[in-house]
C-alpha positions in Angstrom: 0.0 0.0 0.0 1.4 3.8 -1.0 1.8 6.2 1.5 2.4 9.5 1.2 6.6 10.5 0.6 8.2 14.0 1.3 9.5 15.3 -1.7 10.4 19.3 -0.9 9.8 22.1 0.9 6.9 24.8 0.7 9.0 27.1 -0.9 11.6 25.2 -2.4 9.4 25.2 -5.9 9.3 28.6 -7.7 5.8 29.9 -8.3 4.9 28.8 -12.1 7.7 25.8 -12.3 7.7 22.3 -11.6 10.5 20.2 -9.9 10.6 16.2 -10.6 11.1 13.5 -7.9 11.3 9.9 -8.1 8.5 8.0 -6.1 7.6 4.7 -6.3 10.0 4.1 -9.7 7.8 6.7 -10.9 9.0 10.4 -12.3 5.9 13.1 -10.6 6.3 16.5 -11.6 5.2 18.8 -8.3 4.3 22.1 -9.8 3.4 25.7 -7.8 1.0 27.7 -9.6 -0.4 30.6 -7.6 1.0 29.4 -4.4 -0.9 26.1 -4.5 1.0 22.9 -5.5 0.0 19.7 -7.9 1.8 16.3 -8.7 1.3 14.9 -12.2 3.2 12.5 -14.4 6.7 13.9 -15.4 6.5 12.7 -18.9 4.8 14.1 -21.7 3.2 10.8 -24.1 3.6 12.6 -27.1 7.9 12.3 -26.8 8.5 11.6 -23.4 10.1 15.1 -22.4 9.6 15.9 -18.7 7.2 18.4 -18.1 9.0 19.6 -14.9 11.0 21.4 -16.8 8.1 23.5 -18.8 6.4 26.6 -17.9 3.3 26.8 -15.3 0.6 29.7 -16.3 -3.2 29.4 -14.9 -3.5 26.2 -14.0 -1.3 24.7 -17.1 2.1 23.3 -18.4 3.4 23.5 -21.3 5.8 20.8 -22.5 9.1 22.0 -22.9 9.5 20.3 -26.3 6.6 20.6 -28.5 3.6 22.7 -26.2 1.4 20.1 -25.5 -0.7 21.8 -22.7 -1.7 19.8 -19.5 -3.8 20.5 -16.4 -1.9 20.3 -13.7 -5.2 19.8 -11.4 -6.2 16.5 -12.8 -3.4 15.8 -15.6 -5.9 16.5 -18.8 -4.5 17.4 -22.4 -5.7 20.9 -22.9 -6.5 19.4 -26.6 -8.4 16.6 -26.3 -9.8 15.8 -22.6 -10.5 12.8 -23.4 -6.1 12.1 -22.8 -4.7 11.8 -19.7 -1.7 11.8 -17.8 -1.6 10.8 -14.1 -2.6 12.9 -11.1 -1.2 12.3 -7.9 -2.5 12.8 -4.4 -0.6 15.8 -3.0 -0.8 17.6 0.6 1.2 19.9 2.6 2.5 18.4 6.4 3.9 21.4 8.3 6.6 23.1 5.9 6.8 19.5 3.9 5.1 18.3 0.5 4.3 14.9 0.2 2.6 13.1 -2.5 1.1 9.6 -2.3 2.1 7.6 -6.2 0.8 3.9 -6.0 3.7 1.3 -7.3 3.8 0.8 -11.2 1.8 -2.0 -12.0 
C-alpha cells in the first residue's frame, strides 16, 4: 500500500515551475502555480520530455519540447480531454510536501 513521501519544501518550488522527484519508480512532476502545488506525471506521451521542466501559467504546463498543454489539477490534455496523464495525491504536512504515487503496475 502507498503512503504518502516527502519530496520538498513549501518554498523550495518557484511559483509557475515544476521540480521532478522519483517515487515509487515513478517520475511526478510537483508544480506551484499561484501558491498552490499539484503532482502529475513527469513525462509528456507525445515524446516523453519531462514536463517539470516546462512553464506553469493558470492552471497549465506546457511541454518544454513541442507545447502540449496539460492541467496540472487532474493531468488533462488541454487538446483533447478525453487524454490523460496521471494525477497524484498531494498535501502539505507542516513546511513539507508529500505526495502519495501507488507502485507501477
Amino acid at each position: 500500500m502507498a503512503e504518502f513521501q516527502a519530496v520538498a519544501k513549501v518554498g523550495d518550488i518557484p511559483e509557475g515551475q515544476g521540480r521532478a522527484f522519483a517515487v515509487n519508480d515513478r517520475m511526478v512532476a510537483v508544480f506551484n502555480d499561484g501558491g498552490e502545488h499539484f503532482a502529475i506525471d513527469d513525462f509528456c506521451p507525445h515524446m516523453g520530455a519531462a514536463l517539470s521542466d516546462g512553464h506553469v501559467e493558470k492552471g497549465v504546463v506546457a511541454c518544454p519540447w513541442h507545447a502540449w498543454r496539460f492541467c496540472v489539477r487532474d493531468g488533462t490534455w488541454c487538446d483533447n480531454p478525453r487524454i490523460k496523464i496521471d494525477r497524484f495525491d498531494l498535501r502539505i504536512e507542516g513546511d513539507k510536501i508529500e505526495v502519495l504515487v501507488p507502485p507501477k503496475r
